[in-house]
C-alpha positions in Angstrom: 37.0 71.1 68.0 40.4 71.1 67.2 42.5 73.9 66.0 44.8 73.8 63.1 48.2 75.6 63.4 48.2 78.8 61.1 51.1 79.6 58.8 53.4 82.1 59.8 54.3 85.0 56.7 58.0 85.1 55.6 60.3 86.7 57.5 60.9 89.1 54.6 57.1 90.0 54.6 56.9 91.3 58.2 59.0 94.6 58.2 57.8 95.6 62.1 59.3 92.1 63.4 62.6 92.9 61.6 62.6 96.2 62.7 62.0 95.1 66.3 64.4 93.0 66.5 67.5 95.5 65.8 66.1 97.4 68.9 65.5 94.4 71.2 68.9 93.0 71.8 69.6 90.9 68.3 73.1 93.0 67.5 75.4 93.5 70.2 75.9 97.7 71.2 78.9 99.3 72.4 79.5 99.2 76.0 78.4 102.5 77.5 79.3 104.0 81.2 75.4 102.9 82.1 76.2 99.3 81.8 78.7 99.8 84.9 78.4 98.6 88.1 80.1 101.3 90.6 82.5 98.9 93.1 82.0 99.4 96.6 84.7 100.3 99.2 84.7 97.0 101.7 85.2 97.9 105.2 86.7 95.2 107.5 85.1 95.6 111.1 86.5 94.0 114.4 84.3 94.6 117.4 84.2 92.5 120.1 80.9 94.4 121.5 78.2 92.7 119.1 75.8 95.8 119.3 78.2 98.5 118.9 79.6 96.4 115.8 76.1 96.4 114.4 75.6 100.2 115.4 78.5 100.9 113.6 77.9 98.8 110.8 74.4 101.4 109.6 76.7 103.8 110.0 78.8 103.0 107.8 76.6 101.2 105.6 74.3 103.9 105.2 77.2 106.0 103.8 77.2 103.6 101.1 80.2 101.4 102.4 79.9 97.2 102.3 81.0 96.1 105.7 82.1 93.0 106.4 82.0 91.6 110.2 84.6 89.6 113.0 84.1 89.6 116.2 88.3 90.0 117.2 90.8 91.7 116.1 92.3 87.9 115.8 89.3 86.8 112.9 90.1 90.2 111.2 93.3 89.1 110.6 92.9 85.5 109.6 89.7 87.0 107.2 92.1 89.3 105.5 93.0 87.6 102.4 89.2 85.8 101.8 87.4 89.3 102.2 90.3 92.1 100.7 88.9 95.1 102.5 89.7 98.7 101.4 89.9 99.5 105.0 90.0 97.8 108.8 88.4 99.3 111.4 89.4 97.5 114.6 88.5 98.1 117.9 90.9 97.4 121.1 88.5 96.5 124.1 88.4 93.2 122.6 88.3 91.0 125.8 89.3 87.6 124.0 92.4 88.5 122.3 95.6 91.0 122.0 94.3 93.2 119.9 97.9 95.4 119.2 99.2 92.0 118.6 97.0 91.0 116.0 97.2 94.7 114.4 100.6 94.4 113.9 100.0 91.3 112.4 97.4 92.9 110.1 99.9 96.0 109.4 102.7 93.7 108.2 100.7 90.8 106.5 98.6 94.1 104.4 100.3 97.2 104.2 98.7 98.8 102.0 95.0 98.8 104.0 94.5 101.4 105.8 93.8 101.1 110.0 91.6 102.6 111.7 92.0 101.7 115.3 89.3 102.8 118.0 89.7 102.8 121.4 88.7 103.5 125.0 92.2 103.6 126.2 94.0 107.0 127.2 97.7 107.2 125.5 97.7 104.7 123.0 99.1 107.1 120.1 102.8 105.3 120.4 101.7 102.3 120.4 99.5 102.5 117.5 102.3 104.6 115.5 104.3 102.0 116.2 101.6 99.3 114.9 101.6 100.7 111.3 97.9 102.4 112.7 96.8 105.6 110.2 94.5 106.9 112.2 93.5 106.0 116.0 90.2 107.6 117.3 89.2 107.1 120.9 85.4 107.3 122.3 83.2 108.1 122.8 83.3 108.2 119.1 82.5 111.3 116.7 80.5 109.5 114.3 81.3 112.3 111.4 84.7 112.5 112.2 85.2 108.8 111.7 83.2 109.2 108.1 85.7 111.9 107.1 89.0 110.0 107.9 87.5 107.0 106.0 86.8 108.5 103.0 90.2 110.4 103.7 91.9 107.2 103.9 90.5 105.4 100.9 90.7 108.5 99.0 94.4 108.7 99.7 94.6 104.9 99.7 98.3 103.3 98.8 97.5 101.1 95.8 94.3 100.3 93.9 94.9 96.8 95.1 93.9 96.1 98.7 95.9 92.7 99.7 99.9 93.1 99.1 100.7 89.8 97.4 
């Protein structure tokens, strides 16, 4: 048996279709708040320590921050201008590289990112003043403490754009 293709009415005929169609998407609509994605704050973390990195990285994720990974203070630097983080978090116990060094580096090459530096080292405070470093925290770390002076610093953040040109 073999079935004959029906005739479709006019267009004109079938008011529902019509009707349908101004609600499913056939005229464009004005652009609402809704339609909005909210951006992210990316977070730029340097830990030579792989599980402390991925400890911190829940953290910090589960307060609604994108965090990108490098395992020096060194690969933060040289991902700087790929990734454009909000903010750096860098940790000095790196064992394979200066990690002062490559903060300075960091501090001159962005200076409008904030730094936060962490650290296991007593006395660092000039040194880290006199790395361009916002805020230096040493451990054992205060998890909420470190939540507050990030949203802090990207609150009070120096431009909208994170990588000086």
């Amino acid at each position: 048996m073999r079935l004959e293709p029906t005739a479709l009415p006019p267009q004109e005929d079938n008011l529902a279709a019509t009707h349908r169609s101004l609600w499913l998407g056939s005229r464009p609509r004005p652009a609402t708040g809704y339609f909005f994605v909210v951006m992210k704050e990316r977070i730029l973390l340097a830990d030579g320590d792989e599980p402390v990195r991925k400890m911190l990285a829940r953290v910090l994720e589960s307060a609604g921050y994108v965090v990108l990974h490098a395992s020096t203070a060194s690969q933060a630097a040289s991902l700087l201008d790929s990734v454009q983080p909000h903010l750096l978090l860098l940790d000095m116990q790196s064992p394979q590289d200066d990690g002062w060094l490559a903060c300075k580096a960091i501090t001159h090459a962005a200076p409008n990112v904030p730094v936060i530096v962490i650290t296991s080292w007593p006395n660092q405070s000039e040194l880290a003043l006199e790395r361009g470093v916002d805020v230096l925290m040493e451990k054992p770390l205060d998890m909420s403490l470190l939540l507050k002076n990030i949203q802090e610093l990207l609150h009070n953040s120096k431009t909208p754009s994170p990588v000086a040109a």
